[in-house]
C-alpha positions as CSV (number, residue, x, y, z in Angstrom):
1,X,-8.1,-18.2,-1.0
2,X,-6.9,-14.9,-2.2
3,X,-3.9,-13.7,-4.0
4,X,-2.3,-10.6,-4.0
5,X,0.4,-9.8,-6.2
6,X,2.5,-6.9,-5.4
7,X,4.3,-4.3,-8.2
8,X,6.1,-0.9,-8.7
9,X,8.7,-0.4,-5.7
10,X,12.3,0.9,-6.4
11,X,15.0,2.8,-5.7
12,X,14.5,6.7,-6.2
13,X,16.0,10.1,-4.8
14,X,14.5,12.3,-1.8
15,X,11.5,14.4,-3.3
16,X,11.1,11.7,-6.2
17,X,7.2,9.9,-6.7
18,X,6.6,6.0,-6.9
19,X,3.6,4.2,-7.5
20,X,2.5,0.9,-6.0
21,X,-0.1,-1.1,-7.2
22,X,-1.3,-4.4,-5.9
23,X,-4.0,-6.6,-7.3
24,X,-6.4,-9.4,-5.9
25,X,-7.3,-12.4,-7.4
26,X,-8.9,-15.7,-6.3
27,X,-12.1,-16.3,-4.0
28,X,-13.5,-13.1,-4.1
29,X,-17.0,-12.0,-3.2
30,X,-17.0,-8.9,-1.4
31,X,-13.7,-6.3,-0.6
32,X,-13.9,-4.4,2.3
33,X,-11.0,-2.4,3.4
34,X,-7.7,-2.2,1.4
35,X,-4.3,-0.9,2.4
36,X,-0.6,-0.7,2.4
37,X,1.3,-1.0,5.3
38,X,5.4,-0.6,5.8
39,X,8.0,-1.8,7.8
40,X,11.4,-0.5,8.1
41,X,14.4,-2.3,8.8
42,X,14.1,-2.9,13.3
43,X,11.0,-1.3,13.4
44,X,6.7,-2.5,13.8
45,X,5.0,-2.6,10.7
46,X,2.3,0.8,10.4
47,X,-0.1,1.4,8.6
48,X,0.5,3.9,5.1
49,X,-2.2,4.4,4.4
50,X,-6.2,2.5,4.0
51,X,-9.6,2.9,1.9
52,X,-12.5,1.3,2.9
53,X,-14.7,0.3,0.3
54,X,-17.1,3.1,0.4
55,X,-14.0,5.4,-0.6
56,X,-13.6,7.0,2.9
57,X,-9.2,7.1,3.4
58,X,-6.9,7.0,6.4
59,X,-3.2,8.1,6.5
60,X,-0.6,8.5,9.2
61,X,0.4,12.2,9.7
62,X,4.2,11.1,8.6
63,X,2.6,11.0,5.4
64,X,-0.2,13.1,4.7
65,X,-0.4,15.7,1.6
66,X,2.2,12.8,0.4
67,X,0.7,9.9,-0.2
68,X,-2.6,9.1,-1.8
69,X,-4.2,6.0,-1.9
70,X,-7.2,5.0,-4.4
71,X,-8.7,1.6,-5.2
72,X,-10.6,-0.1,-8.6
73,X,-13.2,-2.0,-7.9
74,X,-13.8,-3.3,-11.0
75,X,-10.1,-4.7,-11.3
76,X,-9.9,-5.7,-7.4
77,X,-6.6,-3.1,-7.5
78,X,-5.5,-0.6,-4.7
79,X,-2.7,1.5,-5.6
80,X,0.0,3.8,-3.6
81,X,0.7,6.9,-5.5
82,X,4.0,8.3,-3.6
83,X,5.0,12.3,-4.0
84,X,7.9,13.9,-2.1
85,X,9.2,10.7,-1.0
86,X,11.8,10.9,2.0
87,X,14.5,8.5,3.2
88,X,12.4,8.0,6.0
89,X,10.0,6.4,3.5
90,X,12.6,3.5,2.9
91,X,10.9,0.6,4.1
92,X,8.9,-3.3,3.0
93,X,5.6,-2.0,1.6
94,X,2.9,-4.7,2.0
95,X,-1.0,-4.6,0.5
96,X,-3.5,-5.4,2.9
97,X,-7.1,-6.6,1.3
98,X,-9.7,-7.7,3.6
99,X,-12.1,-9.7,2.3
100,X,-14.9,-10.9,4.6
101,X,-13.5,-11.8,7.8
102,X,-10.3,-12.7,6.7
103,X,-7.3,-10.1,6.4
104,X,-4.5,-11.1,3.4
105,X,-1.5,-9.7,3.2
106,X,1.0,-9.5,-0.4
107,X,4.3,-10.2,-0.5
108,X,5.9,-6.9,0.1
109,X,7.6,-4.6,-2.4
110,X,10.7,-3.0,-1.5
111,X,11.0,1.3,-1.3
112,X,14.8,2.8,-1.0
113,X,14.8,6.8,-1.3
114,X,18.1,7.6,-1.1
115,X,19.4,11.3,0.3
């Protein structure tokens, strides 16, 4: 089993940074792909952002130039560093790690960006 544990939302103004980390822990032999994902309030969750682990990223045009996404190996950490955030950002974050064949998903961390 894997564990993700989730830190660094908040509440912050239009144009403001946040960074979101999210570490894995438990049975882990081999990370593939990494990522955060979002869902706003009556909406599907999408994908923020993803690294796989060679290094190689992919993010949504809504938030390219934005958002950049990086990963420790040696810690089992992704992280969501957040620039020129928008209310349109507002949303559940939630860490993806996939590990083998099995996808595991943390427990969301909330992001408000007010106007």
């Amino acid at each position: 089993q894997v564990q993700l544990v989730e830190s660094g939302g908040g509440l912050v103004q239009a144009g403001g940074s946040l960074r979101l980390s999210c570490a894995a822990s438990g049975s882990i032999f081999s990370i593939n792909a990494m990522g955060w994902y979002r869902q706003a309030p009556g909406k599907q969750r999408e994908l923020a952002a993803s690294i796989t682990s060679g290094g190689n990223t992919n993010y949504p045009d809504s938030v390219k130039g934005r958002f950049t996404i990086s990963r420790d190996n040696a810690k089992n950490t992704v992280y969501l560093q957040m620039n020129s955030l928008k209310p349109e950002d507002t949303a559940v974050y939630y860490c993806m790690v996939n590990v083998l064949a099995n996808v595991y998903w943390g427990q969301g961390t909330q992001v408000t960006v007010s106007s």
